[in-house]
matplotlib code that plots the C-alpha trace (Angstrom):
import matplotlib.pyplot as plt

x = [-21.0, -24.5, -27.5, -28.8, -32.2, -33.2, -30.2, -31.0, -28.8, -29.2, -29.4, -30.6, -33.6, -36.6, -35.6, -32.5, -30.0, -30.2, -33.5, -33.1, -30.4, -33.2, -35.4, -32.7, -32.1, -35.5, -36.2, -33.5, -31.6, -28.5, -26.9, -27.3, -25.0, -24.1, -24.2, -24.0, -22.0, -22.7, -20.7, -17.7, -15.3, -15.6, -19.4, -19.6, -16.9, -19.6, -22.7, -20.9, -20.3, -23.9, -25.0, -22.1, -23.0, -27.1, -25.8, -22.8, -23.5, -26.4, -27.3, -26.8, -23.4, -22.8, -21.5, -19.3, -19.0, -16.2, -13.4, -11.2, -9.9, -13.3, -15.2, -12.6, -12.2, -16.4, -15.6, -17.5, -18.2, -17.9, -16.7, -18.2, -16.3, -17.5, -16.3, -14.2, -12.9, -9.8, -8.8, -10.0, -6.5, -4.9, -8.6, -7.4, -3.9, -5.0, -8.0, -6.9, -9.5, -11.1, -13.7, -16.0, -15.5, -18.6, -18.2, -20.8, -20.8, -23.0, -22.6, -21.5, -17.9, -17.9, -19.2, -17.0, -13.9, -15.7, -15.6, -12.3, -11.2, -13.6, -15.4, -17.8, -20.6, -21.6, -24.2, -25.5, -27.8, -29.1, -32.6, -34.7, -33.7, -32.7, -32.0, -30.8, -27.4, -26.2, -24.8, -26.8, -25.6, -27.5, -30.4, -29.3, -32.6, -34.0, -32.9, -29.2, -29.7, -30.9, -27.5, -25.3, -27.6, -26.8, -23.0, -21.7, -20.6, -21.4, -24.5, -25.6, -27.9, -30.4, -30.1, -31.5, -35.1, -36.5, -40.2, -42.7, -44.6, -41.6, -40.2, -42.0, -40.2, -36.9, -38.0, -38.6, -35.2, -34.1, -32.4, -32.2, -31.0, -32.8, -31.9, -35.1, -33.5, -36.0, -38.6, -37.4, -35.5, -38.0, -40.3, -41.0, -43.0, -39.9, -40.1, -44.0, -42.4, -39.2, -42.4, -44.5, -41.2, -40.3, -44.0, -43.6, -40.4, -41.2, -44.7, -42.5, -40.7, -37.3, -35.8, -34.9, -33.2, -34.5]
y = [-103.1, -104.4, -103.9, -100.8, -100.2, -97.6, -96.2, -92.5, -91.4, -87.5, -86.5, -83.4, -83.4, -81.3, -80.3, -79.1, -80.9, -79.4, -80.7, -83.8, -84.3, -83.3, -85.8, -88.5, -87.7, -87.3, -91.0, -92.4, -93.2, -94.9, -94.0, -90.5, -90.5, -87.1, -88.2, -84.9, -85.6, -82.0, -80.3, -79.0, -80.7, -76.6, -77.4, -80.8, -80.0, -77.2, -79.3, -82.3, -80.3, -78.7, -82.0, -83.0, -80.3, -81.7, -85.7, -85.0, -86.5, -88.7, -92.3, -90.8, -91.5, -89.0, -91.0, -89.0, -91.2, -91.3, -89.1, -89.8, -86.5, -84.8, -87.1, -86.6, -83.0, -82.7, -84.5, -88.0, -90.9, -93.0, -93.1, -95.1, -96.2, -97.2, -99.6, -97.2, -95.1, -95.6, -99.2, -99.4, -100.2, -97.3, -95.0, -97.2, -96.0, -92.1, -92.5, -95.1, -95.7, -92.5, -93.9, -96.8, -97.8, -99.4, -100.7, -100.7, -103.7, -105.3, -108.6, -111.5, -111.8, -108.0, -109.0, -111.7, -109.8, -106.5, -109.0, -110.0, -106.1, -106.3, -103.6, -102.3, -103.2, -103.4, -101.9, -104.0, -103.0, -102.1, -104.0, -102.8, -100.9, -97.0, -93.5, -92.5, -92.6, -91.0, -94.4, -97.4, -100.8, -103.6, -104.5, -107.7, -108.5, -110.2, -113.3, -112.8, -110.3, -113.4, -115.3, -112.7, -112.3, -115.9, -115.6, -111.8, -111.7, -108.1, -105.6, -105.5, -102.5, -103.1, -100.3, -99.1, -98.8, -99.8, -97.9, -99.2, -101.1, -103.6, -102.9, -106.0, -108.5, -107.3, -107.4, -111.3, -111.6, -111.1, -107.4, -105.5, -102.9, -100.6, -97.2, -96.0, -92.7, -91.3, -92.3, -90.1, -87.1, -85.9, -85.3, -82.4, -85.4, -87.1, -87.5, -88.9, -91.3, -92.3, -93.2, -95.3, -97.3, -97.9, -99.1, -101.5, -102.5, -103.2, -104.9, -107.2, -108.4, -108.2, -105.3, -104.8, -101.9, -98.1]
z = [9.1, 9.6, 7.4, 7.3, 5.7, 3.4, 1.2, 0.4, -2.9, -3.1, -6.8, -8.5, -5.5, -5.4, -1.9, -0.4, 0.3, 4.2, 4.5, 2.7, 5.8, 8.6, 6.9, 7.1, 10.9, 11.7, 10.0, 11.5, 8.1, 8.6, 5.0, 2.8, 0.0, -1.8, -5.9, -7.7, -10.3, -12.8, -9.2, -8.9, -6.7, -4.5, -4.5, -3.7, -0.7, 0.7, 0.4, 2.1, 4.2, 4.9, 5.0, 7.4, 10.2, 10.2, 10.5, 12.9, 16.3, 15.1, 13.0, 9.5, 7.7, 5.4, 2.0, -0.4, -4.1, -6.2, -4.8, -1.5, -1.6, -2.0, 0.6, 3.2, 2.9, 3.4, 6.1, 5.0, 7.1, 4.0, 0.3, -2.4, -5.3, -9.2, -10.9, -12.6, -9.5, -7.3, -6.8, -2.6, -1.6, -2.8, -1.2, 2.4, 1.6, 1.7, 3.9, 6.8, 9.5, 8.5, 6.0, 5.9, 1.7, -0.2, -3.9, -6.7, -8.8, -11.8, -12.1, -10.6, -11.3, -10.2, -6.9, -6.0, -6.9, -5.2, -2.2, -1.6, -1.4, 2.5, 1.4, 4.1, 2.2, -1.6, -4.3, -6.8, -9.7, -11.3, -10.5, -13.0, -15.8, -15.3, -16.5, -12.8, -14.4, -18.1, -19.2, -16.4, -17.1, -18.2, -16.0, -13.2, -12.1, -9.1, -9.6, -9.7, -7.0, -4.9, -5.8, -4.6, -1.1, -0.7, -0.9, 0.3, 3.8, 3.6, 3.4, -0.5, -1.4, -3.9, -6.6, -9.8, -11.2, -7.5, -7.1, -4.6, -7.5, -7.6, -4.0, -2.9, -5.2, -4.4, -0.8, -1.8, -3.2, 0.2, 0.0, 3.3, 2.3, -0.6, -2.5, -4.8, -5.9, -8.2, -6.2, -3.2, -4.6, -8.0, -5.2, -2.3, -0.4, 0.6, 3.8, 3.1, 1.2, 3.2, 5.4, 3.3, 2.1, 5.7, 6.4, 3.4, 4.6, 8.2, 7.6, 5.1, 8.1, 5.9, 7.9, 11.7, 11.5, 11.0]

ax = plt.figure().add_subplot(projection="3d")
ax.plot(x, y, z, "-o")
ax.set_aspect("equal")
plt.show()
């Protein structure tokens, strides 16, 4: 998988999630992950889904965290897997060639084990610190997010406490690929600011594709 810009994690948004999706197509976003995790699995299978019939046939990649099952029955592009989740050999087992898998990780040692799985890319994070999550882990900062830039052989998103006000030093760090979640879901101005971001991005010179 090559990088792929702007990550766009959908949770508890101001907007739908169907126009979230037009947003995403319309900007030409490569990934849209579905993170609700107060759903039920029922729910979480119909709004993949919703999502799934406004990214079908174009760039987007509809990402489904957590649960094989749930992710292939939305009918998912891709499943991401925690730390905690289903080892990825036994998601490949169930999934095959139907799913593209990406692993978060938070350290160093996560990474490099994260990496011999071949995931199809990684998240690493968070940044900055967070309350995105109900339990975030410890902060990894730029500068070890520059370490593992210099040794994965796969895409690494940048996650976790990323804003516009620091976008520029993880830009530096050489990420290019990016998730600001807050930033673009506790917000009706979205697409304004999927925009702006991509502006930032570009005029950094650190991304090629959008």
């Amino acid at each position: 998988m090559q990088d792929f810009g702007l990550y766009i994690i959908i949770t508890k948004p101001e907007l739908s999630y169907e126009e979230i999706a037009k947003i995403c197509v319309r900007q030409n976003i490569r990934m849209i992950q579905l993170r609700e995790k107060h759903l039920t699995d029922r729910e979480i299978i119909e709004a993949g889904k919703r999502i799934k019939s406004i990214t079908a046939g174009t760039n987007t990649l509809l990402v489904i965290n957590d649960r094989v099952d749930l992710a292939l029955a939305a009918g998912a592009d891709v499943l991401h897997l925690g730390q905690d989740d289903l080892p990825i050999e036994e998601a490949r087992k169930i999934a095959g060639d139907r799913l593209k898998i990406g692993l978060s990780t938070h350290s160093i040692e996560q990474v490099r084990e994260a990496l011999t799985h071949k995931p199809d890319y990684i998240g690493f994070g968070p940044v900055y610190p967070t309350n995105a999550k109900a339990r975030p882990d410890a902060p990894v900062g730029v500068g070890m997010l520059k370490e593992v830039l210099s040794f994965a052989d796969v895409p690494v998103v940048a996650i976790g406490g990323i804003f516009p006000e620091n976008l520029d030093d993880v830009v530096a760090a050489g990420a290019k690929n990016v998730a600001l979640v807050r930033h673009f879901m506790q917000t009706t101005e979205t697409e304004q600011r999927i925009v702006e971001i991509k502006k930032s991005l570009t005029g950094a010179k650190q991304l090629s594709l959008f």
